[in-house]
N, C-alpha and C positions, 0 to 999 in steps of 0.2 A: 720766184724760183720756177724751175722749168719741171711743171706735171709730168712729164715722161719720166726724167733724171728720178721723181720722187716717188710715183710706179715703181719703176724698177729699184731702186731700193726698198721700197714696202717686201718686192717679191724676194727679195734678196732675203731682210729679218724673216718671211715666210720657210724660203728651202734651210734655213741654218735652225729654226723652229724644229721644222718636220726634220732633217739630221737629229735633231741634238735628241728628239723623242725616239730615234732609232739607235741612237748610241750609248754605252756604256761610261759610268767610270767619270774622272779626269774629263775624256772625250768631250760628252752632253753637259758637262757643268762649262766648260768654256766655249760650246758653241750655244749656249744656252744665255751666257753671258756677253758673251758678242750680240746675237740680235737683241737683246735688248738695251748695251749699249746703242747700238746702232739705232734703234725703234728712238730712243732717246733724243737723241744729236739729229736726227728729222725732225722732230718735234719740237727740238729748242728752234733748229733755223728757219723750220716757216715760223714762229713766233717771232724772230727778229727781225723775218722780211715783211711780215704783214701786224708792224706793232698794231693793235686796238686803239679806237676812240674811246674806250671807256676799258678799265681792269675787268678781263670776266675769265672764265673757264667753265670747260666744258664737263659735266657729271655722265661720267654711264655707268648705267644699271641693267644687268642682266642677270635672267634667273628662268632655272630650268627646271622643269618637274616631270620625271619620268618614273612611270611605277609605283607612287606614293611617294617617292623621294624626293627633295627638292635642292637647291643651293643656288645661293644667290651671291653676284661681285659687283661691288660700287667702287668706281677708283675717279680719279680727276685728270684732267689732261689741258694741254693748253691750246690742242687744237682740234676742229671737228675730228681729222682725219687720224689725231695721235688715240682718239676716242675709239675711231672705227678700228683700227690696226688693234687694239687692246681687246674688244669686242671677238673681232677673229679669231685672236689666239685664244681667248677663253674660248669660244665655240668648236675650236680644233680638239683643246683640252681636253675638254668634255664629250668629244667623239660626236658632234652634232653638227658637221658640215652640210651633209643632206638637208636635215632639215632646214638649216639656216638658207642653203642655198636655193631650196625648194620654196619657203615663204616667200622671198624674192620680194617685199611689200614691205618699204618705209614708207609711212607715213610722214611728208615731210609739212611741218604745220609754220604757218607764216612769220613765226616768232625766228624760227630756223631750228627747234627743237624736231626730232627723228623718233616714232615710234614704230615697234612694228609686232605685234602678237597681242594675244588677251587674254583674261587668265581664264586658264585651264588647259592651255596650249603648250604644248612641250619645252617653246623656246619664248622667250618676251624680253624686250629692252628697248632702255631708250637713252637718247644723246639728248643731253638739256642743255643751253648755253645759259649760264647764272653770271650773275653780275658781279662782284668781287667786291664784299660794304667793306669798308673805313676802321 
């Protein structure tokens, strides 16, 4: 698949994200459900252009702690990049764009798992590729 085409549709599920958090009603429930249709249907077609040698998916885990508060989101996805897209939008969510875009520091470790903060640090996660047992 051509990385531009899927950029720009990333940025696309992005502006209908940020609409649907500025809209009301009816409005934000169906531009809400649009990108993430859409987040979806990128995510099935790079899986089908780039079948795996072995069954795996990818784990992210992100968790925030601000003020003594914490919260934490584990989902599964089937591609690095359905991981990263998911990642952002919890970090938009949570009002933590700065910081996220301020750390600026994955660790990317030879296995092809992604970490990047430590704990006690406002933002932390990580992208893990697992292998999918039997």
């Amino acid at each position: 698949m051509n990385p531009e085409l899927i950029q720009g549709l990333r940025r696309l599920v992005a502006a209908w994200q940020r609409e649907a958090a500025n809209a009301h009603g009816a409005e934000a429930a169906t531009l809400g459900t649009c990108a993430g249709e859409l987040s979806d249907l990128i995510d099935m077609s790079l899986a089908a252009a780039n079948p795996p040698d072995e069954s795996h998916v990818y784990v992210l885990e992100v968790e925030i702690t601000e003020g003594g508060d914490y919260a934490g989101w584990t989902s599964v996805h089937r591609t690095p990049e359905g991981a990263r897209a998911r990642l952002e939008d919890k970090v938009d969510e949570w009002g933590l764009r700065e910081v996220y875009e301020a750390e600026g520091r994955d660790d990317l470790h030879a296995n092809g798992n992604i970490a990047a903060g430590e704990e006690g640090d406002p933002l932390t996660y990580g992208i893990s590729r697992l292998p999918v047992e039997d």
